[in-house]
N, C-alpha and C positions, 0 to 999 in steps of 0.2 A: 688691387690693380697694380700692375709693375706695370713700369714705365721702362722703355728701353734705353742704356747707358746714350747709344749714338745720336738719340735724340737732343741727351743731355749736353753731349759735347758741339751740335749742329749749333743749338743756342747761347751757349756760352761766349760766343763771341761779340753776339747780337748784343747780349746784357751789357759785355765789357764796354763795347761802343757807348751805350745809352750812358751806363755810369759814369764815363769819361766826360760825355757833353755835361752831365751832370755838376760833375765837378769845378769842369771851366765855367760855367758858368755862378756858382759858388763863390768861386775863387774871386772870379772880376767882382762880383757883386760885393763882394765883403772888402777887396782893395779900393772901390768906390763907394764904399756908402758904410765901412763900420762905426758904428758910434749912432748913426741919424735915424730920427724918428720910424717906429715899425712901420708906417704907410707910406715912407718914399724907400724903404730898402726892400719891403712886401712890391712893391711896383717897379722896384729896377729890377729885382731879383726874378719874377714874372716873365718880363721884357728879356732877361738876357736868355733866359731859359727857350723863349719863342725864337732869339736869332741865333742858337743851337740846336734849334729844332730838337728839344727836348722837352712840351711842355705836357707831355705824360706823367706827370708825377704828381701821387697822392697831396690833395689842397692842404692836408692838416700837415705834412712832410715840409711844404713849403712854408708856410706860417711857423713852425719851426725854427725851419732855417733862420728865417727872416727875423724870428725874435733874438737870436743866438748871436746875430750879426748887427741886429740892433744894440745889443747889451754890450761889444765889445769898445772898450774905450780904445777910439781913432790915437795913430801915434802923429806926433810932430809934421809927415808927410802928408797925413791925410789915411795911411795907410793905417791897420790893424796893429799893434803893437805888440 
């Protein structure tokens, strides 16, 4: 079954959006919560994802993240080091 290229390029903009929320969303959550326990960085990470309206993403992707961001040791600021 081929898939037509123009469909390819119609959505690739769509994905880039999503992955972008994705990311902001990432981002704040790991400048606000690296270091702390996986159930309040699973729960802000959640949260920021909902007020990016992104919260289409695989649960196991999330629980991921959320471990990844739990594991990073917070610097001096609060921030990821």
């Amino acid at each position: 079954m081929a898939v037509d290229p123009s469909e390819y390029e119609k959505a690739m903009p769509i994905v880039a959006a999503h992955l972008a929320k994705i990311e902001r969303a990432v981002n704040r959550t790991r400048a606000s919560h690296a270091g702390q326990p996986f159930e309040a960085v699973h729960q802000a990470l959640t949260e920021a994802l909902q007020d990016e309206v992104a919260q289409r993403v695989v649960p196991q992707v999330v629980e991921e993240l959320a471990r990844q961001i739990s594991a990073v040791e917070a610097g001096p600021s609060g921030a990821a080091g």
